[in-house]
DRENPA-3360 file (N, C-alpha, C; in nm, 2 decimals, always signed):
BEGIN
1 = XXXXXXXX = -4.23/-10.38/+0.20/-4.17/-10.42/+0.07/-4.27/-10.48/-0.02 ~ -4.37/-10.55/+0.04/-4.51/-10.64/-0.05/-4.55/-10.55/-0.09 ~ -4.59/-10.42/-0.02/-4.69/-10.33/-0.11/-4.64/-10.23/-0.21 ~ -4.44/-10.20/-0.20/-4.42/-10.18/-0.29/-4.43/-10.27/-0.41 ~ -4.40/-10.35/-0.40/-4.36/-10.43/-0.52/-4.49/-10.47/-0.58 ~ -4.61/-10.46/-0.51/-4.76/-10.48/-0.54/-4.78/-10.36/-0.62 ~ -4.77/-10.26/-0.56/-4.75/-10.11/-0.65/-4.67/-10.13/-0.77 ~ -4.57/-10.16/-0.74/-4.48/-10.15/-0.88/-4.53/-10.28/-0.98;
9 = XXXXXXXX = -4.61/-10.38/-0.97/-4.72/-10.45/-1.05/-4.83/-10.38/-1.11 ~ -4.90/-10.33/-1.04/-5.01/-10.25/-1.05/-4.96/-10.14/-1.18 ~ -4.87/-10.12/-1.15/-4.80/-9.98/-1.25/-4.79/-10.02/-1.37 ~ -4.67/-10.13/-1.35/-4.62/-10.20/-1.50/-4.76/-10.25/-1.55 ~ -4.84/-10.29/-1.50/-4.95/-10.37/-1.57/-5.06/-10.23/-1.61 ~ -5.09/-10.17/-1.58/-5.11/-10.06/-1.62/-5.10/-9.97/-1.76 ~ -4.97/-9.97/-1.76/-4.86/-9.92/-1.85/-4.87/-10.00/-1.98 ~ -4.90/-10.15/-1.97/-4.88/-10.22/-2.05/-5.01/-10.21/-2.10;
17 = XXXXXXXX = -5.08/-10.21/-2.05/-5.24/-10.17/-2.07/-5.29/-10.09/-2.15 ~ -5.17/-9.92/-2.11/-5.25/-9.82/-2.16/-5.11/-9.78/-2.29 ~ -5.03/-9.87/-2.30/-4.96/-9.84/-2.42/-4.96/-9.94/-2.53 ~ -5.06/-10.05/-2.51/-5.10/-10.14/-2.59/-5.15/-10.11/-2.72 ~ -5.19/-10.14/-2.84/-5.28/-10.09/-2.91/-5.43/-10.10/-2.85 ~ -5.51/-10.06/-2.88/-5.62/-10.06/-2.81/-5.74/-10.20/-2.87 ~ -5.76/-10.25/-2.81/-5.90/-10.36/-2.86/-5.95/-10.36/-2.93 ~ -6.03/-10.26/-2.92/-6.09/-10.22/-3.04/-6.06/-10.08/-3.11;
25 = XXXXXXXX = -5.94/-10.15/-3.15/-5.88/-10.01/-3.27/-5.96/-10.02/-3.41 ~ -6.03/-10.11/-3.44/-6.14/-10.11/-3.57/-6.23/-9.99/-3.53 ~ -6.27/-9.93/-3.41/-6.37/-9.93/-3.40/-6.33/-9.74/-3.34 ~ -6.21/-9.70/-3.37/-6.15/-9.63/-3.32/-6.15/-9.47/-3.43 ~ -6.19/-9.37/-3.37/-6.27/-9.21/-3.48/-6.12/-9.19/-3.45 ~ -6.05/-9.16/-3.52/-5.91/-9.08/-3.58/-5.97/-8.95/-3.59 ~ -5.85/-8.83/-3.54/-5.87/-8.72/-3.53/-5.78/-8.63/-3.65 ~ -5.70/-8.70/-3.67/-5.61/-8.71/-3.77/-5.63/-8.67/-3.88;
33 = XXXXXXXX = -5.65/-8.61/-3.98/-5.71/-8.62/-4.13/-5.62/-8.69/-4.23 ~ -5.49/-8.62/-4.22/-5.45/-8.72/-4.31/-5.38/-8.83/-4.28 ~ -5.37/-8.87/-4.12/-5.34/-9.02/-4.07/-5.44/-9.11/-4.11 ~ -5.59/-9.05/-4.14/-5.72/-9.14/-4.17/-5.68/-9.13/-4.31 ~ -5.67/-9.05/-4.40/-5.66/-9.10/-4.54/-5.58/-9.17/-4.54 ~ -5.44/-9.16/-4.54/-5.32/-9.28/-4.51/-5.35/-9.45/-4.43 ~ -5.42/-9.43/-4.35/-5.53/-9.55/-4.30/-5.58/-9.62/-4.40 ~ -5.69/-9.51/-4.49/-5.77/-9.55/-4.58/-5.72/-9.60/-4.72;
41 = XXXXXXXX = -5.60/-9.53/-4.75/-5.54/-9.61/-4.90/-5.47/-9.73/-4.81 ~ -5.42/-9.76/-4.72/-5.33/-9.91/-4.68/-5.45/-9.98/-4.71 ~ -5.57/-9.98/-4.61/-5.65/-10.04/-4.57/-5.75/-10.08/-4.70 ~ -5.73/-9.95/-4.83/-5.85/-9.98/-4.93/-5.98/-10.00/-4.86 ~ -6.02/-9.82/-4.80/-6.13/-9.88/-4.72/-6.17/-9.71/-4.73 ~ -6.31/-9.70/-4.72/-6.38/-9.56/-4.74/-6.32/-9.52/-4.66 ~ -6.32/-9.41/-4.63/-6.35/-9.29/-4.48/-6.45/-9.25/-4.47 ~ -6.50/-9.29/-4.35/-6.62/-9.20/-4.28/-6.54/-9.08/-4.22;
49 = XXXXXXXX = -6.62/-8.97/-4.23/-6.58/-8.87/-4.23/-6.71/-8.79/-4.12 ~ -6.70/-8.78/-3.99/-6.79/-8.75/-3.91/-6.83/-8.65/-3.87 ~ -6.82/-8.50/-3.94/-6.88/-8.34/-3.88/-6.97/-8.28/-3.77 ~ -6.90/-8.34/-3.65/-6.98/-8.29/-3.51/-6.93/-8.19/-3.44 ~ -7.07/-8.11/-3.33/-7.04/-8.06/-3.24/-7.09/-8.11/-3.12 ~ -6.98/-8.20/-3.05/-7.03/-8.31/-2.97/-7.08/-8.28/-2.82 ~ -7.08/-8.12/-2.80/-7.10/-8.09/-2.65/-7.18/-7.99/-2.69 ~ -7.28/-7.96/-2.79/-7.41/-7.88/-2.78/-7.48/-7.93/-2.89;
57 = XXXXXXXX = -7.43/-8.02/-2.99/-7.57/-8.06/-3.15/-7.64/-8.14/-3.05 ~ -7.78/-8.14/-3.02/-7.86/-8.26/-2.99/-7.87/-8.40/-3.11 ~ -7.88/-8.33/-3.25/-7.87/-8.45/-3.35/-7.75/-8.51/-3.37 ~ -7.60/-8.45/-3.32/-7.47/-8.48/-3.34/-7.49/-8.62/-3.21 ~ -7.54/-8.58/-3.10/-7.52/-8.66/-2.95/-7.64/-8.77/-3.04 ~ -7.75/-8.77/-3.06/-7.83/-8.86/-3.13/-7.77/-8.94/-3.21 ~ -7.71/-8.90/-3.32/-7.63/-8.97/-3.39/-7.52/-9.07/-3.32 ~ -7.43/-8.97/-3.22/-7.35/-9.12/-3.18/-7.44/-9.20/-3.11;
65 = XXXXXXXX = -7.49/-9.16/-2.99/-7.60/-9.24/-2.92/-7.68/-9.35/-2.99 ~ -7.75/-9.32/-3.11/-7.83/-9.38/-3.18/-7.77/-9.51/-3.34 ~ -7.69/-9.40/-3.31/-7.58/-9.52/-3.44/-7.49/-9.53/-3.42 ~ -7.34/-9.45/-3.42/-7.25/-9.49/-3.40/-7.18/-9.60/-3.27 ~ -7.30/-9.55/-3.14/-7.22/-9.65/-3.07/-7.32/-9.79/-3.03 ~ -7.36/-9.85/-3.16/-7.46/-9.90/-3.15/-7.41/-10.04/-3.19 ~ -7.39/-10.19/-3.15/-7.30/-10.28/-3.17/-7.34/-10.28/-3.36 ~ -7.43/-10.31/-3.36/-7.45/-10.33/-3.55/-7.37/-10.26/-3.66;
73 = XXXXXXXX = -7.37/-10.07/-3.59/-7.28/-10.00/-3.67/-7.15/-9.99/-3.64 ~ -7.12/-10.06/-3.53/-6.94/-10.15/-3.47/-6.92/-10.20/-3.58 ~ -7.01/-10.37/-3.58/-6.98/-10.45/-3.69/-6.95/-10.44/-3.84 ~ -7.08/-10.33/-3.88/-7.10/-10.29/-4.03/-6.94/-10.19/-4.04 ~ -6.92/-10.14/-3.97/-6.80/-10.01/-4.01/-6.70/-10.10/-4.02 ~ -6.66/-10.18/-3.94/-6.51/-10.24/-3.89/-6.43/-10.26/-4.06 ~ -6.48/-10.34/-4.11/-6.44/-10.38/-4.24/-6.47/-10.32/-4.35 ~ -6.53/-10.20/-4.35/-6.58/-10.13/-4.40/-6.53/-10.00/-4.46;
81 = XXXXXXXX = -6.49/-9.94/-4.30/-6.52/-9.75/-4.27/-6.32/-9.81/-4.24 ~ -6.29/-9.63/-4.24/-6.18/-9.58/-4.16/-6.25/-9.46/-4.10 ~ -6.32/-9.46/-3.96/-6.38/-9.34/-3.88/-6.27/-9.24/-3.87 ~ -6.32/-9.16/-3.93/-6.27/-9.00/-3.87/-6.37/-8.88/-3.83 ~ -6.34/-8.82/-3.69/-6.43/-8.71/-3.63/-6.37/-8.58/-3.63 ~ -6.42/-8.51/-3.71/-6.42/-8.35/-3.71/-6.51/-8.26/-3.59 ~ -6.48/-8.28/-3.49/-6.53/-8.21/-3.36/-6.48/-8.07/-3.39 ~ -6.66/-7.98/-3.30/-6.67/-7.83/-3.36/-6.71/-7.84/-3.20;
89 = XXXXXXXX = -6.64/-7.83/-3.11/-6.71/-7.81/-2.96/-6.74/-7.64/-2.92 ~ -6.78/-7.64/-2.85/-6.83/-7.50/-2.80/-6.79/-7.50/-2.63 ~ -6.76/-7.58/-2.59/-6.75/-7.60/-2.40/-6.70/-7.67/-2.37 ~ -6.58/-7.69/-2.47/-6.41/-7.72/-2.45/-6.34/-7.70/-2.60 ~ -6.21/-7.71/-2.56/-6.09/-7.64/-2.61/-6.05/-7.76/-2.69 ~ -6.03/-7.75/-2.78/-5.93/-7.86/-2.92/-5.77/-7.79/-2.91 ~ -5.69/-7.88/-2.93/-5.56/-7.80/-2.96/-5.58/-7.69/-3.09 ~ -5.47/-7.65/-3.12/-5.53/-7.51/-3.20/-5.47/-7.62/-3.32;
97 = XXXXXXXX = -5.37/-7.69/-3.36/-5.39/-7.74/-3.46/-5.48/-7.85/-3.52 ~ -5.60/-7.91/-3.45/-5.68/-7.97/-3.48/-5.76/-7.92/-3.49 ~ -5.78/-7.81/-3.43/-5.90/-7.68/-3.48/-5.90/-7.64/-3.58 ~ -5.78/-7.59/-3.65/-5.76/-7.52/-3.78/-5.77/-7.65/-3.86 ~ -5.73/-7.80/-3.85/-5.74/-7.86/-3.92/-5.90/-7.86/-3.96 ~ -6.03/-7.91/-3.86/-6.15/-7.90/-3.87/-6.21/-7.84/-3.96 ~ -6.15/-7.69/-3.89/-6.23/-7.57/-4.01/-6.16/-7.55/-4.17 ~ -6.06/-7.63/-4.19/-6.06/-7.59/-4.31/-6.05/-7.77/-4.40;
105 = XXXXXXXX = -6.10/-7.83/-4.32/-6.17/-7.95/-4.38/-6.30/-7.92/-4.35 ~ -6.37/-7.83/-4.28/-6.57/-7.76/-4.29/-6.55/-7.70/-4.42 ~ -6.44/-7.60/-4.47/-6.46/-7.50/-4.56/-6.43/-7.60/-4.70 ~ -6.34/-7.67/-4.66/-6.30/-7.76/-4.84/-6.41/-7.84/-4.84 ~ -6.48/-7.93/-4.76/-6.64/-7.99/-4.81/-6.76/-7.97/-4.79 ~ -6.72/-7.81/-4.76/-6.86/-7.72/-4.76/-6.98/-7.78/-4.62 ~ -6.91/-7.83/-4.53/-6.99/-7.87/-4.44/-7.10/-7.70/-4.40 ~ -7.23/-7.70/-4.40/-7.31/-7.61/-4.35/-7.33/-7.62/-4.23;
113 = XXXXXXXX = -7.37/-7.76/-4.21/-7.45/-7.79/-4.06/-7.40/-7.97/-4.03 ~ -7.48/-7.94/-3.89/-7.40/-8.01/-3.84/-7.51/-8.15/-3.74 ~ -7.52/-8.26/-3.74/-7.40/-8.36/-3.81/-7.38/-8.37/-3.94 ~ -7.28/-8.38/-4.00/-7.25/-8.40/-4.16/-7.15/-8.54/-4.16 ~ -7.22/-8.61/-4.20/-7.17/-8.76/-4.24/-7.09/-8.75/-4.42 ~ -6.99/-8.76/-4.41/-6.91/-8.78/-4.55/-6.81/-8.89/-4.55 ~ -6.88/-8.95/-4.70/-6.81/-9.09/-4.73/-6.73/-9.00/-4.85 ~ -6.57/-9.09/-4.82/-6.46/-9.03/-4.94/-6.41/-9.14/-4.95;
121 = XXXXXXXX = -6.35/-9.14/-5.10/-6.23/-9.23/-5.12/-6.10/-9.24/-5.07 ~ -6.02/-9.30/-5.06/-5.91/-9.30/-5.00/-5.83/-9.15/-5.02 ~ -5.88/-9.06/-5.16/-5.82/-8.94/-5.22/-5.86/-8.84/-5.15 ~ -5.91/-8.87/-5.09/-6.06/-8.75/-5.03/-6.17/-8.71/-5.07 ~ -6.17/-8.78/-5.24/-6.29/-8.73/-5.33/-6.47/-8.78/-5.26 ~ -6.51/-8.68/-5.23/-6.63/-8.71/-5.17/-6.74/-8.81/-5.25 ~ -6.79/-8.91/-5.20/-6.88/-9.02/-5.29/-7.04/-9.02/-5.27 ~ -7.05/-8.96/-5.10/-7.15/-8.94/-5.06/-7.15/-8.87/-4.96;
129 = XXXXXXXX = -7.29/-8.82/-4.89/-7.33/-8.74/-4.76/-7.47/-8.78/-4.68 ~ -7.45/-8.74/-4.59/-7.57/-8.79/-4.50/-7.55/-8.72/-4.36 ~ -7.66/-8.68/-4.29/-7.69/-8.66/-4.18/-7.72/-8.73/-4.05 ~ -7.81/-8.70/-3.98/-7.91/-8.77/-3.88/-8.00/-8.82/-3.95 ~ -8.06/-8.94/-3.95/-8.14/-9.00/-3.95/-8.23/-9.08/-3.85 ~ -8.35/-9.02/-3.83/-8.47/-9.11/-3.75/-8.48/-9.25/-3.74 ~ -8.50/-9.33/-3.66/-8.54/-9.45/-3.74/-8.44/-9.55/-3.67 ~ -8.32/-9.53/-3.60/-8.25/-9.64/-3.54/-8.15/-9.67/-3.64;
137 = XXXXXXXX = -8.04/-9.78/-3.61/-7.89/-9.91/-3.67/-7.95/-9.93/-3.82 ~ -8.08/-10.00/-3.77/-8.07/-10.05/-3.90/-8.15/-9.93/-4.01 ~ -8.22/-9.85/-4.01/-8.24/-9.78/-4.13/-8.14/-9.66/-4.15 ~ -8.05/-9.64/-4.08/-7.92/-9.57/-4.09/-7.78/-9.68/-4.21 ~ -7.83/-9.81/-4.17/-7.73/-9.91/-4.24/-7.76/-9.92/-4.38 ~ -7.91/-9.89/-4.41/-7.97/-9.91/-4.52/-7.97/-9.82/-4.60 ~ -7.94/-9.70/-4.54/-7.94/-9.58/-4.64/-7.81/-9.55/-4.65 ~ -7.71/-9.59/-4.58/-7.53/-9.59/-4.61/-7.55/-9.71/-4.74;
145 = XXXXXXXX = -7.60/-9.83/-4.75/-7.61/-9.92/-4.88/-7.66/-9.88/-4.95 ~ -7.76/-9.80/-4.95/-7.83/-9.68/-5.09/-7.75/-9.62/-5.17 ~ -7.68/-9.49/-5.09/-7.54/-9.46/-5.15/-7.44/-9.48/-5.17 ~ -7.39/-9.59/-5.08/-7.25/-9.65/-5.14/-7.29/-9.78/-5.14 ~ -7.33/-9.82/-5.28/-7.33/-9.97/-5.25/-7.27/-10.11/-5.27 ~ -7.11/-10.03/-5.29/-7.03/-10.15/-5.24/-6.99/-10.19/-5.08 ~ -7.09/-10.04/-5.03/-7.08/-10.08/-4.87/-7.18/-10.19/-4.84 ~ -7.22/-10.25/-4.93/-7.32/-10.31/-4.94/-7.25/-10.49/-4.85;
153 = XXXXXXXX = -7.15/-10.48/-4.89/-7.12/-10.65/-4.95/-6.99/-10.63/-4.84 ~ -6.90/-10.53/-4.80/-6.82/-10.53/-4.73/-6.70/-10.53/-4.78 ~ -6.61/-10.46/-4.75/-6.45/-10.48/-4.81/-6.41/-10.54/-4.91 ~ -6.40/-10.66/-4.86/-6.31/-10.76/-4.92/-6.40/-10.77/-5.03 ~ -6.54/-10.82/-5.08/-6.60/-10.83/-5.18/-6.62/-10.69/-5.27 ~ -6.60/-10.57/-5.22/-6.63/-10.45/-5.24/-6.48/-10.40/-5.38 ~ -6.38/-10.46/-5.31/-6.24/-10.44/-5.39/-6.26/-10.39/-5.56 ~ -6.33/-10.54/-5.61/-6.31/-10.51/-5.76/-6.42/-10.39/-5.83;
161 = XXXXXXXX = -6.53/-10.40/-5.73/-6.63/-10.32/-5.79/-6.57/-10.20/-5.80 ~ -6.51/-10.16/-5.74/-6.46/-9.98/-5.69/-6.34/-9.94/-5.77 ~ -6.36/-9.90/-5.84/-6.20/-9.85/-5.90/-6.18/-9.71/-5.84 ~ -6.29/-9.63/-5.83/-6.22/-9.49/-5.78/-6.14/-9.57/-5.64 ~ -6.17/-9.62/-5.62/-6.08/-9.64/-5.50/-5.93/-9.69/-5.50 ~ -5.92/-9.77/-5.60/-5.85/-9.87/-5.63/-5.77/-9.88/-5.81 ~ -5.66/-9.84/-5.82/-5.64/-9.87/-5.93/-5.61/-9.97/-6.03 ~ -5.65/-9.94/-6.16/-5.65/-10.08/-6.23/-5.49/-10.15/-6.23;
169 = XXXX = -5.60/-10.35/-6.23/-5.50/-10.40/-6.25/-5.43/-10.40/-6.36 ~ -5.29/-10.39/-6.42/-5.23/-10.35/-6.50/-5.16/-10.48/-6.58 ~ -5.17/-10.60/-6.46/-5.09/-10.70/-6.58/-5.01/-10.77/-6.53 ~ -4.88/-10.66/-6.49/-4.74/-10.64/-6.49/-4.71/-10.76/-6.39;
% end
């Protein structure tokens, strides 16, 4: 009877565990497209937009390896980014509607190659692009503040600068 009821703890705790939101949901690549834009207008927050093929690009595996799962680009994104990953695998299987979603978000922002890093507005309107970059966290951080540089300052201070993102205050 102890080891049931030990089992049936183990389970429930488990359960509660794995239906929780997750920890770090800041930190969390949405597969989603338009759950991440919908993210992104609540939140008033770019989209990173991630164009990998995660099980044969050596620069795509570099890129997470080298930036994405790197604590600095945790921190810089969190308040920042809404992560979304467009996975193009080759030696596994996507459901077919996240597949078709992929390729015809490759063909509407002309992704060629691959990694393709794209920053959008919460509309989708593309603001910037970027690849791999040599160099490690921080000269990857530096060249996201080059081209967007209200990612400079962070969200919350980032608000007024940005109108594509954000529409004017009106008064009322």
């Amino acid at each position: 009877m102890k080891r049931i009821k030990g089992l049936l703890t183990a389970i429930t705790g488990l359960l509660l565990i794995t239906m929780s939101p997750p920890l770090w949901a800041e930190e969390t690549w949405l597969t989603d497209f338009q759950a991440a834009r919908k993210f992104a207008q609540e939140k008033r927050l770019i989209l990173l937009a991630a164009f990998v093929g995660s099980d044969w690009c050596p620069w795509c595996q570099k890129l997470e390896s080298e930036i994405f799962n790197q604590p600095e680009f945790k921190e810089f994104a969190k308040d920042r980014f809404i992560l979304f990953l467009a996975d193009f695998p080759r030696h596994k299987d996507l459901p077919v509607e996240l597949k078709n979603q992929n390729q015809e978000l490759q063909k509407q922002y002309a992704v060629k190659s691959f990694p393709t890093v794209l920053f959008l507005d919460a509309e989708g309107k593309e603001i910037a692009r970027m690849g791999y970059r040599p160099g490690g966290v921080g000269l990857y951080l530096e060249a996201i503040k080059s081209k967007i540089p209200q990612a400079d300052t962070g969200a919350k201070e980032a608000r007024p600068w940005a109108p594509s993102f954000f529409p004017p205050q009106t008064g009322l």
